[in-house]
C-alpha angles and dihedrals in degrees: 000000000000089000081053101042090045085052092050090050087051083047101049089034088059094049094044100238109177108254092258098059085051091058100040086047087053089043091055104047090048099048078055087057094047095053093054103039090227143076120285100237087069100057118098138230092258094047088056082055089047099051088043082061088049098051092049095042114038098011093047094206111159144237100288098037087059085048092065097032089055087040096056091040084055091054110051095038102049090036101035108028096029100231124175109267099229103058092040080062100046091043093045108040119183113246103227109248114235106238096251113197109220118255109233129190119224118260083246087048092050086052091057089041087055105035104044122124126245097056114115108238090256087060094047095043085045095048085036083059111033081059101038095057098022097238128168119239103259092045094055090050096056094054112136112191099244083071087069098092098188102176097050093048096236144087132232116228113204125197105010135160102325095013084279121148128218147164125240137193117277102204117212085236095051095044088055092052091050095040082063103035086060085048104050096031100035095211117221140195088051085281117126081211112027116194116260099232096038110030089186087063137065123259110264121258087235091050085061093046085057091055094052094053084048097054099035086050094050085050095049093225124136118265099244098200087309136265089344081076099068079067107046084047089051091057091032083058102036089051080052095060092051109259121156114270082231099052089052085047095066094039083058093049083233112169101204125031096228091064086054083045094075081076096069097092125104128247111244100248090056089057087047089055094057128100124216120268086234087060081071103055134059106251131137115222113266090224112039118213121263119262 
């Protein structure tokens, strides 16, 4: 097992996967083996179906969890262990994933969330953050502070999603809160939020999501699907007030248009606002009301 996991991690290093697809893709393929109590290459095309089976069925993970589970198992068996494509494929189906509409707080929700008491200074500068420039999770926690370009109003964002890097927006508002929370916390290690336990590491990406319940709970607000949801309400807004998909696009570090274009829906209170198109136009109503 160790020749085989060193070869997946060649594999997944020539190919540039981020470091943690390459974790998640090891996970995977070693949760298999235990399963199986053997090594992976031994396993055969109708016991991967049949774990697939196991994982949707007693383990109840969901569509997107089988998705990654069937993409790192692709992976390492057509790229490691050189089977053929085609029967990789027909052993390992992808669950088609339910088209899932982000869940988005209000501007006035995002300034409870933000400004509740009970957050340390290092949580509400990290949640501040993480919405201001709509960042994801693991990209927030890995800050360093000379990714903080002050005079050129952005910040760079290094290894992202796909090992991509990109350049976000540095509001006036949310340098200034930085400005004073490195003042006031001194971060060390070279991380803008070190860890608490280990000051020369960056804080966890769990330790972040923690934050957020415990914000989201002081706030009394709804979840929402977690941290994830401080995103998805930073390109909601900004497609609101009015920005380019594509410029949002590139704020996010998409790829492809089409993933940014699930924001262009409308919060409820905006379609409430809006009168008929029949309101416009001069028509009498085809049935007129009893008497």
């Amino acid at each position: 097992m160790n020749i085989l996991r060193q070869k997946l991690i060649d594999e997944m290093e020539v190919r540039g996967l981020s470091r943690n697809t390459k974790d998640s893709y090891i996970g995977y393929v070693y949760r298999l083996a235990r399963h199986y109590h053997r090594s992976p290459d031994q396993i055969t095309d109708a016991e991967l179906r049949t774990y697939l089976l196991h994982l949707l069925r007693e383990k109840k993970n969901g569509a997107s969890t089988l998705c990654l589970a069937v993409s790192a198992l692709r992976f390492f068996y057509r790229h490691v262990l050189q089977r053929p494509t085609d029967a990789i494929e027909t052993a390992l189906p992808r669950m088609k994933k339910p088209v899932l509409r982000p869940r988005v707080y209000s501007p006035e929700q995002v300034g409870r969330l933000l400004q509740v008491d009970g957050l340390n200074l290092k949580h509400r500068t990290m949640l501040m953050t993480t919405y201001a420039a709509g960042l994801r999770v693991s990209e927030v926690v890995r800050l360093r502070p000379e990714h903080i370009l002050s005079e050129r109003g952005q910040i760079r964002i290094e290894e992202g999603k796909g090992n991509k890097q990109r350049y976000t927006v540095l509001s006036p508002r949310l340098l200034e809160q930085l400005r004073g929370y490195y003042r006031v916390y001194r971060p060390a290690g070279g991380w803008m939020f070190p860890s608490g336990f280990w000051p020369d590491r960056h804080l966890t990406t769990c330790s972040a999501m923690l934050a957020f319940d415990r914000a989201v709970k002081l706030a009394g607000l709804s979840h929402n699907g977690g941290i994830h949801s401080l995103r998805h309400s930073f390109a909601t807004h900004l497609l609101e007030a009015g920005v380019p998909l594509p410029v949002i696009q590139r704020l996010l570090g998409h790829s492809n248009l089409a993933t940014t274009s699930r924001y262009l829906h409308v919060r409820r209170e905006i379609i409430a606002e809006l009168k008929g198109l029949l309101e416009a136009i001069d028509v009498n109503p085809l049935i007129k009301p009893s008497a």
